[in-house]
N, C-alpha and C positions, 0 to 999 in steps of 0.2 A: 424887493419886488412885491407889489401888490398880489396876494394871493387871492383867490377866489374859493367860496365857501366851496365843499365835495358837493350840495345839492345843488348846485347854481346852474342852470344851462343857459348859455351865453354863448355862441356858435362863432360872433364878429370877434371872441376872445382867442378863438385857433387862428383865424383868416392873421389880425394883427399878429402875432407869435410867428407863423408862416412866412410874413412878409418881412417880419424882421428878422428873417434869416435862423431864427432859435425852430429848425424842422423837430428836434426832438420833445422840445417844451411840446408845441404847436400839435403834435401827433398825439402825444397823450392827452391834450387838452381834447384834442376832435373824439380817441376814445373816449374819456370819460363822459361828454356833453352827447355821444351814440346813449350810451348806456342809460345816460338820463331822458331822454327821449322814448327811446322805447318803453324804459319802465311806465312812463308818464301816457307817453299815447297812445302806443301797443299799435306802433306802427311803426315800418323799417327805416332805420337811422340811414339811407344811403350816401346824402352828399355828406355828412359826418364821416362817414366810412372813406368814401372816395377820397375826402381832402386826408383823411389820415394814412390810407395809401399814397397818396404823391408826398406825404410828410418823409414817410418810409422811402420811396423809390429816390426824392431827392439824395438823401444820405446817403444811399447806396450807390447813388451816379457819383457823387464826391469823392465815398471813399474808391471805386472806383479807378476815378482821374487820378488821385493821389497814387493807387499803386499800379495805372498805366494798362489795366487789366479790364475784362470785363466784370457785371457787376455781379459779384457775388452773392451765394445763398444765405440768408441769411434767417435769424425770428425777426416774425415782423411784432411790432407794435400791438400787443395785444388787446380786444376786448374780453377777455378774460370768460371768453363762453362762446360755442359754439353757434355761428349761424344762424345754419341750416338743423338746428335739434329742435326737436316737437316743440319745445317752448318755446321758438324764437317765431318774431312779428311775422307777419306773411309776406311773402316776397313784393317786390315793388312794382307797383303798376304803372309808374309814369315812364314811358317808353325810354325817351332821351336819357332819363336819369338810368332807368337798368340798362340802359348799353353803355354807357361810360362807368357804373360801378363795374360791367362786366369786364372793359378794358381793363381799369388800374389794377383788379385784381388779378387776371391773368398775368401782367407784367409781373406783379409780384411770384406771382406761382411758376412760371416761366412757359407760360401755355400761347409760345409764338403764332400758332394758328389761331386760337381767339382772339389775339392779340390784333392779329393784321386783320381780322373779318371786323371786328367791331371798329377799327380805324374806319374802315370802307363803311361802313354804315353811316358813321355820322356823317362822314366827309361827302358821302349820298343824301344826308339829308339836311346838311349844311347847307346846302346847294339846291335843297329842292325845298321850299318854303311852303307847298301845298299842304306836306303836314301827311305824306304819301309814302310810301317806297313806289306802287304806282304810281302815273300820271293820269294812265285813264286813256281812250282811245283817239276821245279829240281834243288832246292836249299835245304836242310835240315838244315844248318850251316849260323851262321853269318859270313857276309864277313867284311875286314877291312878299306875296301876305305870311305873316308869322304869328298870326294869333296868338297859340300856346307857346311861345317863344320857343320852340324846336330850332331854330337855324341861329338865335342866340347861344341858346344852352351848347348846341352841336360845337360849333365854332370853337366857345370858349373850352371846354372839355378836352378837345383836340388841343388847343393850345395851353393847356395845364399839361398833358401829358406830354406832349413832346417838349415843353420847358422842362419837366422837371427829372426827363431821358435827358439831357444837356444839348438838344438840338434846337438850338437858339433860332435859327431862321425861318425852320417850318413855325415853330410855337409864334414868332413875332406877324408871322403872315394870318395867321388863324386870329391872334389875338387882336389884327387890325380891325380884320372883317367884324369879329365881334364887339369891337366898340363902335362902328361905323352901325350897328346894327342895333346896339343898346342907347342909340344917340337920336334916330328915328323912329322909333316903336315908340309908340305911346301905350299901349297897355300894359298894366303889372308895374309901375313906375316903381311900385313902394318894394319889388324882387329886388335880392341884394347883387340877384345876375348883373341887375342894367349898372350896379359899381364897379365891377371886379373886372371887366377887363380895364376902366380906364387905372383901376389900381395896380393890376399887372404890367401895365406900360409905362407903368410911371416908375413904378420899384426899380424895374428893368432897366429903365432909361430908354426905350425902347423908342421914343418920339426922335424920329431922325430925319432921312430924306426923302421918304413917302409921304404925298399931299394925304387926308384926310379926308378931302371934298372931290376928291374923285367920281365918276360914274362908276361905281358898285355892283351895283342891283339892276342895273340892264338886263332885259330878259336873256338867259342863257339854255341852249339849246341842250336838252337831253344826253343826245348822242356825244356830245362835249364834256357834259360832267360823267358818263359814265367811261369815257376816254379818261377822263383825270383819277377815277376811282381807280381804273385797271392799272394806269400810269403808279399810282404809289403802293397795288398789291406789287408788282413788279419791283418797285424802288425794297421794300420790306422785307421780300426774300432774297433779293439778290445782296443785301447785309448780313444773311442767316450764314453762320457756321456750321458745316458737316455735321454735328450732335444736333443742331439746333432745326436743320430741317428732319435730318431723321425723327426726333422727337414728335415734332408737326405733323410729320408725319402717322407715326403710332398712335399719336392723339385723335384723328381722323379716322384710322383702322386704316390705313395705308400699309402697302409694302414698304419695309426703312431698308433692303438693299435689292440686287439684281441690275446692279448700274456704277457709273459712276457719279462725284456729286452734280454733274451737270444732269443725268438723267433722271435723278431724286429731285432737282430744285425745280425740273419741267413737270414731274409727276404731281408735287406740292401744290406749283404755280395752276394747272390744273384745275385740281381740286379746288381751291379758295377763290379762281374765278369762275367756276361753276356756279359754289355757294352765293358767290356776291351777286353772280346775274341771277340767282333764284329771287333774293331779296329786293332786287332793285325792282325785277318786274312781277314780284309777288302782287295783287291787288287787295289792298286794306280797306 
């Protein structure tokens, strides 16, 4: 195999590795091409980071399936340096992207309540193309414009993470949306966003019996997407196990007993639809 020099940064060199199934090659390659970034820009390597978590979380969905179990703790895939330490880039400004780095890496760390708030996030702003968590007072409806590609990046992200958690049908539904969305937008052509879901769907085999040309992007009412958001904080914890809400819990500064787990998973369910309605109708 064609090696590539240690200085080289080449990013489409992890994506192929990725896609062809070598998660571990593909992971170290996303490290090392972070590292070379940073050094180079002295700026945060996130979607580097992010694809080398789903490198990581794939594998450990695997091994996983193979032993029937959930997914184990494990070392992840190292950059071989801290973060979050005084010398590392400053954290990341572009919205979409720090909420899906914050996703992967919770999964890894097993932080189910950031997990499921940052699902709801993008899946909030998958759906809201204004570019908002607010709508604003004379808006009732999502509008369609994506300027900053937010309801691409959202979409795809979502559908990277739950492909690479082994939930085939959420990730195929996200990754529609986001090529129905990378297929209209005319700005940023030359972003490698507007490739990657038609490459996800293709690896996947994923082109099946959903038309493509469907109405899409019809305006959608508010009170509707924030039904679907609450709809899958609900679907999120009602998969948690006993440790795994309690944790959620803790993480929160919650009480983790005083009940039984039906009255831990209402106390949880709670909490994380409070946070999500703060954010939805936070105004930016």
């Amino acid at each position: 195999m064609y090696q590539l020099k240690p200085s080289a940064y080449i990013f489409q060199a992890g994506i192929s590795l990725f896609y062809l199934g070598d998660f571990k090659a593909a992971g170290e390659c996303f490290a090392r091409n972070a590292k070379i970034y940073e050094a180079r820009f002295g700026l945060r390597a996130s979607e580097e980071r992010i694809w080398r978590d789903a490198c990581e979380l794939m594998m450990l969905t695997k091994e996983a399936n193979r032993r029937n179990n959930r997914q184990p703790a494990k070392s992840r895939i190292s950059l071989q340096e801290d973060e979050n330490s005084a010398d590392a880039p400053p954290p990341e400004t572009r919205k979409i992207i720090s909420i899906a780095r914050g996703l992967f890496d919770a999964s890894l760390m097993g932080n189910h309540y950031k997990v499921i708030i940052s699902r709801a996030k993008l899946l909030w702003i998958a759906n809201n193309a204004s570019g908002r968590s607010g709508l604003g007072p004379t808006s009732s409806s999502i509008r369609r414009s994506d300027p900053k590609l937010w309801k691409l990046n959202s979409w795809f992200y979502l559908g990277l993470h739950y492909d690479v958690l082994g939930m085939e049908e959420e990730s195929k539904k996200c990754m529609k949306n986001a090529l129905k969305l990378s297929l209209v937008n005319s700005n940023a052509k030359d972003d490698i966003i507007h490739t990657l879901p038609m490459l996800h769907l293709s690896r996947r085999d994923w082109f099946d019996d959903d038309p493509l040309d469907d109405d899409t992007f019809t305006t959608v009412e508010r009170s509707q997407v924030k039904k679907e958001v609450e709809a899958n904080i609900q679907s999120s914890v009602d998969k948690l196990l006993l440790l795994e809400i309690q944790d959620a819990l803790g993480r929160k500064g919650l009480k983790t007993s005083g009940g039984n787990k039906s009255d831990l998973k209402q106390r949880l369910l709670i909490a994380l639809m409070e946070d999500a309605n703060k954010y939805i109708f936070e105004e930016r």
